[in-house]
BATOR-349512 format. One record per atom (N, C-alpha, C): residue number from 0; residue in one letter; atom name; x, y, z. Coordinates in nm, 4 decimals. Last residue first. Example, Ala and Ser with C-alpha at 12.3 -4.5 7.8 and 13.67 -1.06 7.14 Angstrom:
<sites>
SITE   pos   code   site         xx         yy         zz
SITE     1      S      N     1.2850    -0.2250     0.7080
SITE     1      S     CA     1.3670    -0.1060     0.7140
SITE     1      S      C     1.2900     0.0030     0.7870
SITE     0      A      N     1.3190    -0.5690     0.7800
SITE     0      A     CA     1.2300    -0.4500     0.7800
SITE     0      A      C     1.3200    -0.3300     0.7800
</sites>
This chain:
<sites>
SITE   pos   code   site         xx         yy         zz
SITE   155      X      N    10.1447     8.9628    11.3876
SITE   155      X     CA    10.2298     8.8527    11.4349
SITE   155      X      C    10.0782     8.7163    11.4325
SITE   154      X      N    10.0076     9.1760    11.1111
SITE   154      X     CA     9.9878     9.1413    11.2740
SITE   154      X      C    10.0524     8.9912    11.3014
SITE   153      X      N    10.1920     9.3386    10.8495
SITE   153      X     CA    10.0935     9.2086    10.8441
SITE   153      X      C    10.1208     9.1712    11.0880
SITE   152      X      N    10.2424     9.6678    10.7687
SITE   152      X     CA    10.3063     9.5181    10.8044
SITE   152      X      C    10.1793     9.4197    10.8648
SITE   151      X      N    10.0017     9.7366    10.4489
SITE   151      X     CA    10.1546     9.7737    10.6016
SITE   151      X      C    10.2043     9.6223    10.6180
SITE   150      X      N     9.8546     9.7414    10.2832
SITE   150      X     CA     9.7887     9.7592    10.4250
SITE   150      X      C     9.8543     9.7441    10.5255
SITE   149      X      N     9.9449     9.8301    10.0437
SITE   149      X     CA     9.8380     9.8636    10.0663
SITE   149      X      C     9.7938     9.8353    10.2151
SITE   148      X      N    10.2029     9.7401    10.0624
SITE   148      X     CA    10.2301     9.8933    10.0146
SITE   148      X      C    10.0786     9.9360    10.0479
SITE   147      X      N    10.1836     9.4645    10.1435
SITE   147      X     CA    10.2683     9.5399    10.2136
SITE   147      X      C    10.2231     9.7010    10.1965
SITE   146      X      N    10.1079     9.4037     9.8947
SITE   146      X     CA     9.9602     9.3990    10.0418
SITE   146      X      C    10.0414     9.5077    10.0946
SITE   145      X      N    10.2683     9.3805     9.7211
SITE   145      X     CA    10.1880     9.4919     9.6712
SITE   145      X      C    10.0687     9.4815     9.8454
SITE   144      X      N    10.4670     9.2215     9.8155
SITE   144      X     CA    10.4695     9.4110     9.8545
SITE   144      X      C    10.3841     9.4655     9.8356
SITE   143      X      N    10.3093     8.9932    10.0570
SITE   143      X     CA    10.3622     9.0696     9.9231
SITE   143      X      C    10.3828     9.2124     9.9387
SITE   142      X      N    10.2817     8.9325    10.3123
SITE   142      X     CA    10.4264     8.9739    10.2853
SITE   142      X      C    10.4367     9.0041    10.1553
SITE   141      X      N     9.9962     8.8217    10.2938
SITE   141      X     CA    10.0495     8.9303    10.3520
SITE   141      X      C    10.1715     9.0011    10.3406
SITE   140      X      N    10.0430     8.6013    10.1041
SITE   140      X     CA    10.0130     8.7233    10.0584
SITE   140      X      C     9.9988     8.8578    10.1112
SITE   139      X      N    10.2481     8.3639    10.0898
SITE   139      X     CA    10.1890     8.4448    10.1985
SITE   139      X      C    10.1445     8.5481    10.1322
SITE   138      X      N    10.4494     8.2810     9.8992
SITE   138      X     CA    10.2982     8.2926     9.9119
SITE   138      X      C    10.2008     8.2582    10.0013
SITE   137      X      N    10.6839     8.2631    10.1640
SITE   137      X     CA    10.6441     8.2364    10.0485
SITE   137      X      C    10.4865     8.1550     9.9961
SITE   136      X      N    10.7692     8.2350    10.4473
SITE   136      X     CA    10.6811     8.3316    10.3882
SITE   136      X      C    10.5901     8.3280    10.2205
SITE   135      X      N    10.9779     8.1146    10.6215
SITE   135      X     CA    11.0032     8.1274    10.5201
SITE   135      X      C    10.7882     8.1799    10.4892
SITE   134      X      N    11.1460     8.2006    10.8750
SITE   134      X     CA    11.0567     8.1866    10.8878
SITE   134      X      C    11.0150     8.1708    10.7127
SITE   133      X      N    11.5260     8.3185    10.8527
SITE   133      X     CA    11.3915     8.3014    10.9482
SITE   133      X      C    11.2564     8.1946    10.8569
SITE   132      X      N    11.7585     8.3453    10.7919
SITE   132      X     CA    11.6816     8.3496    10.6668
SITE   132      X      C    11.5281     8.3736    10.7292
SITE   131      X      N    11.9742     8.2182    10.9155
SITE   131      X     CA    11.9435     8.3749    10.9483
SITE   131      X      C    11.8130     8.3745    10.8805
SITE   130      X      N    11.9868     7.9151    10.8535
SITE   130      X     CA    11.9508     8.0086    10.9427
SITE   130      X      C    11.8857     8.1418    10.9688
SITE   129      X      N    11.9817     7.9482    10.5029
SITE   129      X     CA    12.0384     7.9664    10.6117
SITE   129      X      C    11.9779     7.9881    10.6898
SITE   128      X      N    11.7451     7.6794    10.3208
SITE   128      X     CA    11.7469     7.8421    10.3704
SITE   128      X      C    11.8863     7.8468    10.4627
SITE   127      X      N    11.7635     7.4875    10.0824
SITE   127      X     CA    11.7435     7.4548    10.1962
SITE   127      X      C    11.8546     7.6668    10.2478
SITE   126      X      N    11.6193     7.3647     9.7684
SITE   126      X     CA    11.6794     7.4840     9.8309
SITE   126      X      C    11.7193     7.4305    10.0246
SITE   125      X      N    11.4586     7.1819     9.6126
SITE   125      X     CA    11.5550     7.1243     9.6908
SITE   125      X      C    11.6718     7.2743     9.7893
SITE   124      X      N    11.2718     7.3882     9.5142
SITE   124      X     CA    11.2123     7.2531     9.5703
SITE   124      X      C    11.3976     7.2149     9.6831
SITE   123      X      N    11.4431     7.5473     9.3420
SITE   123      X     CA    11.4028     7.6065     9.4530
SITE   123      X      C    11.3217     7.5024     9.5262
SITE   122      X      N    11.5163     7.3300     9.1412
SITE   122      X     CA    11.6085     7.3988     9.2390
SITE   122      X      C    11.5928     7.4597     9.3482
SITE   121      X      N    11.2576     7.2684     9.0448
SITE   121      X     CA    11.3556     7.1666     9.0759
SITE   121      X      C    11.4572     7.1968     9.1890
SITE   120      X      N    11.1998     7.4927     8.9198
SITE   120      X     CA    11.1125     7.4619     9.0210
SITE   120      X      C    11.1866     7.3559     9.0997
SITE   119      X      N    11.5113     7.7084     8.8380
SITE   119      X     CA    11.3994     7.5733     8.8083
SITE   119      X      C    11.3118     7.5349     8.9264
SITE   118      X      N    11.6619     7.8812     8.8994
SITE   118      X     CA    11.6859     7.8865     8.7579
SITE   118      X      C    11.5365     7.7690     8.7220
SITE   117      X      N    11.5505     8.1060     9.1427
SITE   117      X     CA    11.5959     7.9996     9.0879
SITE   117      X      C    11.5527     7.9683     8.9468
SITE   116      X      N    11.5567     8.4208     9.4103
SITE   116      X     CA    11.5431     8.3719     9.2857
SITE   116      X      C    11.6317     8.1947     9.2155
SITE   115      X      N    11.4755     8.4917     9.7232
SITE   115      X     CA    11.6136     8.3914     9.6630
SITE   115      X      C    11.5495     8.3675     9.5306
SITE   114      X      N    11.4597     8.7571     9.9237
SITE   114      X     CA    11.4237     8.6163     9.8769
SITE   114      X      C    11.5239     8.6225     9.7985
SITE   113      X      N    11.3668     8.8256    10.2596
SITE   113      X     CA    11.4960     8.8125    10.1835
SITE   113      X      C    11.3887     8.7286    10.0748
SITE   112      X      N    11.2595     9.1329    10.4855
SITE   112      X     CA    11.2208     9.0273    10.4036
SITE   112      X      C    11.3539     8.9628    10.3438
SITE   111      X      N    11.2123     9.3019    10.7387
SITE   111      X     CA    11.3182     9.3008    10.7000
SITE   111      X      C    11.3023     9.1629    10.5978
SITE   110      X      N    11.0677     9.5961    10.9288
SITE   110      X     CA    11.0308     9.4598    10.8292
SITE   110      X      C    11.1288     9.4342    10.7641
SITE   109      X      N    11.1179     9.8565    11.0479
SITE   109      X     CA    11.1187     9.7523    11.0920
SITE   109      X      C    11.0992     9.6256    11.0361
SITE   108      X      N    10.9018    10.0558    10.8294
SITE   108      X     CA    10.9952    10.0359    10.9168
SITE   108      X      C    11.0032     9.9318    11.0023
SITE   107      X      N    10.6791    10.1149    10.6624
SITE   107      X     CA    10.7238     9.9345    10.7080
SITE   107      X      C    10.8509     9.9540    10.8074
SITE   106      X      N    10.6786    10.3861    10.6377
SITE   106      X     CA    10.5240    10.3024    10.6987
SITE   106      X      C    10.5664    10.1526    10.7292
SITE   105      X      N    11.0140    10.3659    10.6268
SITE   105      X     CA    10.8846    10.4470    10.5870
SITE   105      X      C    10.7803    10.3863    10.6762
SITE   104      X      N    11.2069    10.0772    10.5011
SITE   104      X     CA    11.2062    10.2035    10.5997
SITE   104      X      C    11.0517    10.2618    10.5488
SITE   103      X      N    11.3099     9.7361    10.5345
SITE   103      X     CA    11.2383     9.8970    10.4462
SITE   103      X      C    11.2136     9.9509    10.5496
SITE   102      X      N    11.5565     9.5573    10.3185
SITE   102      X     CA    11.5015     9.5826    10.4692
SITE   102      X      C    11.4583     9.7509    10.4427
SITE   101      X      N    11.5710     9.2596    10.1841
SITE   101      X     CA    11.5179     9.3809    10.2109
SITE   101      X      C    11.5133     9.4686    10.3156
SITE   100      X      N    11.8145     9.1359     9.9922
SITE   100      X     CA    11.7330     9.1323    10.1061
SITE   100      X      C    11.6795     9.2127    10.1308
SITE    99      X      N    11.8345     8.8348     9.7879
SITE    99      X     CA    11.7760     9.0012     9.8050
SITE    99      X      C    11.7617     9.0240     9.8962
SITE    98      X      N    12.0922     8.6335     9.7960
SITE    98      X     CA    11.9863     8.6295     9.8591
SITE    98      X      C    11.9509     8.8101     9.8536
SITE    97      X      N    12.2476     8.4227     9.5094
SITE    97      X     CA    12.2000     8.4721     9.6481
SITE    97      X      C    12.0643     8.5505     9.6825
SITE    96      X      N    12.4088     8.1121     9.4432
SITE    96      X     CA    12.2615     8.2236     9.4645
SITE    96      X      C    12.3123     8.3000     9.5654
SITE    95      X      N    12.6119     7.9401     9.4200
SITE    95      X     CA    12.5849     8.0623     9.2740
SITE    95      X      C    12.4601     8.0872     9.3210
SITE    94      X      N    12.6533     7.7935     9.6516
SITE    94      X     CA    12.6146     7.7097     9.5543
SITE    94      X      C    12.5681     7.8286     9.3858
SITE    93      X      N    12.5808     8.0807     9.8603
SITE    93      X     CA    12.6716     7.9957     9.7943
SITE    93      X      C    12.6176     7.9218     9.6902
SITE    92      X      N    12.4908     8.3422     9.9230
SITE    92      X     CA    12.4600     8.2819     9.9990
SITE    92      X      C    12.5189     8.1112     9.9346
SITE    91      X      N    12.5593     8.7296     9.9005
SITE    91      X     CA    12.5667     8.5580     9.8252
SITE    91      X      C    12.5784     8.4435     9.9400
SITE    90      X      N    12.3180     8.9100     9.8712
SITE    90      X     CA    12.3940     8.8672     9.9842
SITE    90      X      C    12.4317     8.6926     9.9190
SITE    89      X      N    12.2434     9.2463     9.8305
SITE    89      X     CA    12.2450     9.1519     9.7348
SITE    89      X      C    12.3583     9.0788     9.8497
SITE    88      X      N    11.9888     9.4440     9.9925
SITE    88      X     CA    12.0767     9.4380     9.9915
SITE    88      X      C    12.1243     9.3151     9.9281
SITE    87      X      N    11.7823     9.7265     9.9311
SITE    87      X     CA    11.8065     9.6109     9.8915
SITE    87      X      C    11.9167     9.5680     9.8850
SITE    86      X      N    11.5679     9.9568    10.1277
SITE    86      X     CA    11.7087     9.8993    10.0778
SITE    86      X      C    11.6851     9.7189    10.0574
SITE    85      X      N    11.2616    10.0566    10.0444
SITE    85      X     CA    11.3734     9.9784    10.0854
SITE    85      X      C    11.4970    10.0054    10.0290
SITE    84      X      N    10.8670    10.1641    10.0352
SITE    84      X     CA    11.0502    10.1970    10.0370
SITE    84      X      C    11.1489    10.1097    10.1024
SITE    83      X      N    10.6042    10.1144     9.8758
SITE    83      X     CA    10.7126    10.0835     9.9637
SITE    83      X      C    10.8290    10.1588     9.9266
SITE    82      X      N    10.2642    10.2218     9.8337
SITE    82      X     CA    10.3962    10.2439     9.8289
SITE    82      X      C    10.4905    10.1889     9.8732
SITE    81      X      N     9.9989    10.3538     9.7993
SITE    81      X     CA    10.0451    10.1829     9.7667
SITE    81      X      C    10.1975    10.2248     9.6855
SITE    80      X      N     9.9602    10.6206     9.8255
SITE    80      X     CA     9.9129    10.5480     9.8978
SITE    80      X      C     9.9180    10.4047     9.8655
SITE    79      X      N     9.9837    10.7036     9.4738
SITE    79      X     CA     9.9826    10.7528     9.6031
SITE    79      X      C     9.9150    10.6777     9.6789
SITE    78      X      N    10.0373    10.6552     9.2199
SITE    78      X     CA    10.0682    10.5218     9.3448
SITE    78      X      C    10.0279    10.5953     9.4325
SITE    77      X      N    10.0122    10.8602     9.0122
SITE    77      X     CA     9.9128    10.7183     9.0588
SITE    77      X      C     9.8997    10.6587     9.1436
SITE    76      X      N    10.2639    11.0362     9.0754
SITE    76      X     CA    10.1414    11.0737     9.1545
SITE    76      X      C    10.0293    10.9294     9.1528
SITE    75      X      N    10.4199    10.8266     8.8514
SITE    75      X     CA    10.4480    10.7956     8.9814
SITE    75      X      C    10.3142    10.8846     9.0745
SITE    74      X      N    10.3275    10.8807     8.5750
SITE    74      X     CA    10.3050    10.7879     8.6434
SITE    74      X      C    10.2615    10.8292     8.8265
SITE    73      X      N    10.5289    11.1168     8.5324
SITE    73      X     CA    10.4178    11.1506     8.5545
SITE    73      X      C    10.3185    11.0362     8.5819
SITE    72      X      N    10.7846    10.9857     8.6488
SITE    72      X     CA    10.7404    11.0733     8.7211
SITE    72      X      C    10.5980    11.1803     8.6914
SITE    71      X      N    10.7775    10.8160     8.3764
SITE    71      X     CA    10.7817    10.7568     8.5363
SITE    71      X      C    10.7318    10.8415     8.6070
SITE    70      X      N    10.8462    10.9461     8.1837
SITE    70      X     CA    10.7186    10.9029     8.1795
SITE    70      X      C    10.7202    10.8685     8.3424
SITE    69      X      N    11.1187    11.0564     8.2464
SITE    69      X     CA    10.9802    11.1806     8.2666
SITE    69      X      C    10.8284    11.0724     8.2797
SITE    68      X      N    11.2309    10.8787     8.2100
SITE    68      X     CA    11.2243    10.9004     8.3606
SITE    68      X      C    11.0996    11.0042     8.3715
SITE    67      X      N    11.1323    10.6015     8.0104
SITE    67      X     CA    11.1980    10.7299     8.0355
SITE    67      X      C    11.1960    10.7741     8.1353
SITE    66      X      N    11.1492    10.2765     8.1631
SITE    66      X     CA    11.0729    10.4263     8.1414
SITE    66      X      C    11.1366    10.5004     8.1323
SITE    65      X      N    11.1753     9.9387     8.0475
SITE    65      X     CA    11.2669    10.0421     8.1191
SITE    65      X      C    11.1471    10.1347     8.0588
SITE    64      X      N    10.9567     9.6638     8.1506
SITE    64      X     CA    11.0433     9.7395     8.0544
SITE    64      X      C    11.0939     9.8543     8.1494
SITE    63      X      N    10.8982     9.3099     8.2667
SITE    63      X     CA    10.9596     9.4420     8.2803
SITE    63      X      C    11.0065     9.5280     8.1807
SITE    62      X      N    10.6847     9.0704     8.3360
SITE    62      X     CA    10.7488     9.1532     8.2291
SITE    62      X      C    10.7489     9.2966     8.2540
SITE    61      X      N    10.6078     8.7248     8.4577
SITE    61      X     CA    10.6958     8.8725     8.4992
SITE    61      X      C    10.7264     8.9170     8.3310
SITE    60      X      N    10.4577     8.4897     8.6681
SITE    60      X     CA    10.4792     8.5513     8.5156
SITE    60      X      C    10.5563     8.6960     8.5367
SITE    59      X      N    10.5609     8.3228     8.9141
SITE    59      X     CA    10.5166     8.4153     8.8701
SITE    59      X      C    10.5475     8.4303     8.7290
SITE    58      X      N    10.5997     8.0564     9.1985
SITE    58      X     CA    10.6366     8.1084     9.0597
SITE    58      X      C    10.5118     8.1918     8.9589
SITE    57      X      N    10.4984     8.0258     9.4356
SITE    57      X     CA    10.6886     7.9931     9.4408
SITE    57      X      C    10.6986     8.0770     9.2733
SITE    56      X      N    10.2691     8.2984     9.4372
SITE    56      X     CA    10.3361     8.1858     9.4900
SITE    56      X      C    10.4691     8.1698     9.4626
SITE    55      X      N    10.0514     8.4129     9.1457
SITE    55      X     CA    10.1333     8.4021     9.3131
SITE    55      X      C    10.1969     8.2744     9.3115
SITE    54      X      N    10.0338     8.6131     8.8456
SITE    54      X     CA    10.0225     8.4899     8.9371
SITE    54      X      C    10.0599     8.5129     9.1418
SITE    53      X      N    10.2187     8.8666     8.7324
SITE    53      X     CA    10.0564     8.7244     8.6745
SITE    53      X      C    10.0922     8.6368     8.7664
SITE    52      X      N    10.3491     9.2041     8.6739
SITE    52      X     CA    10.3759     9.0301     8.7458
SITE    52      X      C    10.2252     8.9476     8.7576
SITE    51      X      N    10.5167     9.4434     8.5573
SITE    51      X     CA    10.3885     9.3570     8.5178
SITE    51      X      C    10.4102     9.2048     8.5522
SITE    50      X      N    10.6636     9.7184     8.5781
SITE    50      X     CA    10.6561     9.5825     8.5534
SITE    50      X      C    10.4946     9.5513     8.5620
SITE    49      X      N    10.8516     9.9996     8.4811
SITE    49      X     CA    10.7120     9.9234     8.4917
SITE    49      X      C    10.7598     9.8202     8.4843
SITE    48      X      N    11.1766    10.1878     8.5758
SITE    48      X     CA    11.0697    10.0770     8.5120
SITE    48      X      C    10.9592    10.0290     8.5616
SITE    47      X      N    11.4400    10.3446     8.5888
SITE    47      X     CA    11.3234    10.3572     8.6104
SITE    47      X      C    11.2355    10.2311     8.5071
SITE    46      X      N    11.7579    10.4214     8.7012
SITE    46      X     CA    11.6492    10.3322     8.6418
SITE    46      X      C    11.5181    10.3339     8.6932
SITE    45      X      N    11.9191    10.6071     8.8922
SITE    45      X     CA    11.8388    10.6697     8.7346
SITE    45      X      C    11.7769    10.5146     8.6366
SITE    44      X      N    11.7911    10.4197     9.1604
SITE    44      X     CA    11.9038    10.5268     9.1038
SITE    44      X      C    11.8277    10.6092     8.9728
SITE    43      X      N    11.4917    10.3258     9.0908
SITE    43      X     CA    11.6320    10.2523     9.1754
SITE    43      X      C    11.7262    10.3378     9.0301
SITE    42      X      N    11.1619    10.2707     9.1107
SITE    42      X     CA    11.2628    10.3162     9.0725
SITE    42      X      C    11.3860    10.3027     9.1707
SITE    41      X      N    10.8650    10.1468     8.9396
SITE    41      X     CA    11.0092    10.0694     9.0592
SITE    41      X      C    11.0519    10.2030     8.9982
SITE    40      X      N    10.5542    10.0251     8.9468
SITE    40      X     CA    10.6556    10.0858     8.9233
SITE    40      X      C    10.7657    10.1212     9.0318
SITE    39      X      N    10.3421     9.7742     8.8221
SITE    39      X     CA    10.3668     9.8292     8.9406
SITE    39      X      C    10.5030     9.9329     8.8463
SITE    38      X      N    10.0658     9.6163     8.8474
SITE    38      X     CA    10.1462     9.6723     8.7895
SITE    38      X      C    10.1942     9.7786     8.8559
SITE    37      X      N     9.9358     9.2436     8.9199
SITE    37      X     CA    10.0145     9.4032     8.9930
SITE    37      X      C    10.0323     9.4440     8.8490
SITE    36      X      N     9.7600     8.9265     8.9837
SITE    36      X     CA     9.8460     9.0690     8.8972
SITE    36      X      C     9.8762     9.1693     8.9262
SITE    35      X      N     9.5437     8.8356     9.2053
SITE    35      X     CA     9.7155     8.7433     9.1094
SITE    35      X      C     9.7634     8.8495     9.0145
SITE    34      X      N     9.3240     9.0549     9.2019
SITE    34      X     CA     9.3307     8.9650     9.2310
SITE    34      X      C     9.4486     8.8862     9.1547
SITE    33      X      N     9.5054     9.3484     9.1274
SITE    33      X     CA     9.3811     9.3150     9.1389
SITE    33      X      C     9.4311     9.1646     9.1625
SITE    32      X      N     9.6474     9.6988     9.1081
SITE    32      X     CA     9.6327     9.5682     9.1914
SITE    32      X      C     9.5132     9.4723     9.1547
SITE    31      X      N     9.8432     9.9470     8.9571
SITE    31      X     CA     9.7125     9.8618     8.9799
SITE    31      X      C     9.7364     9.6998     9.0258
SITE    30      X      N     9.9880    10.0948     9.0230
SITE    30      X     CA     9.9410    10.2034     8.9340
SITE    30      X      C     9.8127    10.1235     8.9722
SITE    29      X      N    10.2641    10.0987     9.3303
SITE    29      X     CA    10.1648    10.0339     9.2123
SITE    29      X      C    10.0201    10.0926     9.1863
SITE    28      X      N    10.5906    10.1989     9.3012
SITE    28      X     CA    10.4509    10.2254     9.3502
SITE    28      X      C    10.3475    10.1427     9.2703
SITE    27      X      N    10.9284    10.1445     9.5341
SITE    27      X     CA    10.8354    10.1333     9.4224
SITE    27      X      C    10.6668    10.1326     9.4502
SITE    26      X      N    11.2087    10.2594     9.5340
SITE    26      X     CA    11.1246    10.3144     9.5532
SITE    26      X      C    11.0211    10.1955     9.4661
SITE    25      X      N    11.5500    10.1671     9.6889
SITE    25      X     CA    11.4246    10.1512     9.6115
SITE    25      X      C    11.3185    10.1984     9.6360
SITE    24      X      N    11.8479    10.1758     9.6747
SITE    24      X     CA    11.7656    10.2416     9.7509
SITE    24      X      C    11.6614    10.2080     9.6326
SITE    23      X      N    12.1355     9.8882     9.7292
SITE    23      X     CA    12.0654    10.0130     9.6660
SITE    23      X      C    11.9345    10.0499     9.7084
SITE    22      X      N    12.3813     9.7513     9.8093
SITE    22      X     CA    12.2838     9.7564     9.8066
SITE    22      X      C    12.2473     9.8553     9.7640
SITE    21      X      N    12.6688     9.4798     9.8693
SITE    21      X     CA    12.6022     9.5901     9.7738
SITE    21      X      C    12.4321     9.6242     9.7825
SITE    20      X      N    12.7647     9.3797    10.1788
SITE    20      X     CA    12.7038     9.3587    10.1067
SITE    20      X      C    12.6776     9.5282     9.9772
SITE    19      X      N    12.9131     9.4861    10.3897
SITE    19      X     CA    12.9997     9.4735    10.3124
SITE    19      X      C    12.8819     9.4366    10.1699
SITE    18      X      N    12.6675     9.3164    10.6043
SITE    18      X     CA    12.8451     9.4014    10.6502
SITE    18      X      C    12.8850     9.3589    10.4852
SITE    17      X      N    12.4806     9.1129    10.6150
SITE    17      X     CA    12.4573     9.2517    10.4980
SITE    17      X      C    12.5757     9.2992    10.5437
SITE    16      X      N    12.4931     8.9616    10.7782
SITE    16      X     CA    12.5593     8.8991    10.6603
SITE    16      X      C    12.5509     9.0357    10.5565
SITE    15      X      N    12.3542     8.9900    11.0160
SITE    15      X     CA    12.5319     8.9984    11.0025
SITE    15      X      C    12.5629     9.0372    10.8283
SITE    14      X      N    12.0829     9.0916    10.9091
SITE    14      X     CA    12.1148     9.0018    11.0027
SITE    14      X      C    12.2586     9.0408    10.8944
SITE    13      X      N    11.7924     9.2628    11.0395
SITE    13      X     CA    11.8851     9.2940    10.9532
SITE    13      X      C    12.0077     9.1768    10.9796
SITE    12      X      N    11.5030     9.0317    11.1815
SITE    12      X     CA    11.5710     9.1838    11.1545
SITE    12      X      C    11.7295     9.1890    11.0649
SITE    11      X      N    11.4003     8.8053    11.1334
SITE    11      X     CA    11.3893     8.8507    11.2426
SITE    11      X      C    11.4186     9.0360    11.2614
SITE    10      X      N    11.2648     8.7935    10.8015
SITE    10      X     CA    11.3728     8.7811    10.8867
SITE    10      X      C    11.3388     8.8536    10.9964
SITE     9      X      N    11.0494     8.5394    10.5879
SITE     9      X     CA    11.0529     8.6852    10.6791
SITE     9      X      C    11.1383     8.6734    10.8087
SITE     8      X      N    11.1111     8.5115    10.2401
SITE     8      X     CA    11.1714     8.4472    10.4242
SITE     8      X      C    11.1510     8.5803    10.5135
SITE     7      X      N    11.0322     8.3667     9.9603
SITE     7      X     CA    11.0591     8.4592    10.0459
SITE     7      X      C    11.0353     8.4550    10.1646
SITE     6      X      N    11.1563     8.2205     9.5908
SITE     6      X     CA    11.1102     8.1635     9.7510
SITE     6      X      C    11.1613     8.2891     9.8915
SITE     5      X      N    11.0852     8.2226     9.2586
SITE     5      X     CA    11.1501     8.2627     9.4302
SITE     5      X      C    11.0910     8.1924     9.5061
SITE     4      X      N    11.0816     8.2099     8.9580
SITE     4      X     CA    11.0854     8.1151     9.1124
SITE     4      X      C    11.1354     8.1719     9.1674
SITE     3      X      N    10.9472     8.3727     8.7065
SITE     3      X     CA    11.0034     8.4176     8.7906
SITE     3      X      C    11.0124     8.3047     8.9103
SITE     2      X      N    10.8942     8.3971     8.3514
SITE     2      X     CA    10.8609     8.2722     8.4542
SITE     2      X      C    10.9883     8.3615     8.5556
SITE     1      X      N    10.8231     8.6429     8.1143
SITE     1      X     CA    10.9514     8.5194     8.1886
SITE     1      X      C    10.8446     8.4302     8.3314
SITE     0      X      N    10.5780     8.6852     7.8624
SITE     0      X     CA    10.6172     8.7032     8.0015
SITE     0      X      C    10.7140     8.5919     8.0406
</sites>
């Protein structure tokens, strides 16, 4: 398994910086949840993949493969009811990062998340957020997706 550092920011709502940004439509469902592990399934355009994430917080274990699409869609009935849907929008935010952003529609409508992947605990330690970025979230376990997909948006 890779080692994953992020750090995730719950935004006020969709902010300027997505004008012009690349983004794509995501589906993803998870098969199984249990205490620090998911498995989960993503799809985005004609990619389709399982993952498999170990831990919480600033840094995670992560291993992703690609699915035929048929295996996916006899998967995919599993997730029923631990689901999200988003756009993901890719927002360079300088120094060579940028920023995922989310913003999901369906049962989360209105929730608009960002995070920021790093090459070292070192890097995401000395990070410092834009503005827009809000409220930073990171391991919060209400704002995971997999809570997100099982019990919505998290009460102010």
């Amino acid at each position: 398994m890779a080692a994953e550092i992020e750090r995730k920011f719950l935004l006020p709502g969709p902010p300027a910086e997505l004008q012009g940004s690349p983004s794509r439509q995501i589906e993803q469902g998870y098969l199984a949840i249990s205490e620090g592990s998911e498995v989960r399934l993503r799809r985005s355009g004609d990619a389709h993949r399982l993952t498999v994430k170990k831990g919480h917080g600033i840094s995670r274990q992560e291993t992703e493969v690609e699915l035929p699409a048929e295996v996916f869609e006899e998967l995919w009935p599993q997730t029923e009811g631990r689901r999200v849907e988003k756009v993901r929008h890719l927002v360079d935010i300088g120094d060579g990062l940028s920023a995922e952003v989310d913003v999901y529609s369906g049962e989360l409508e209105g929730l608009v998340t960002a995070e920021v992947e790093f090459e070292s605990g070192e890097a995401a330690d000395a990070f410092v957020a834009p503005d827009w970025m809000g409220r930073e979230v990171t391991g919060d376990g209400r704002y995971a997706n997999q809570t997100l997909a099982t019990a919505g948006i998290p009460e102010a």
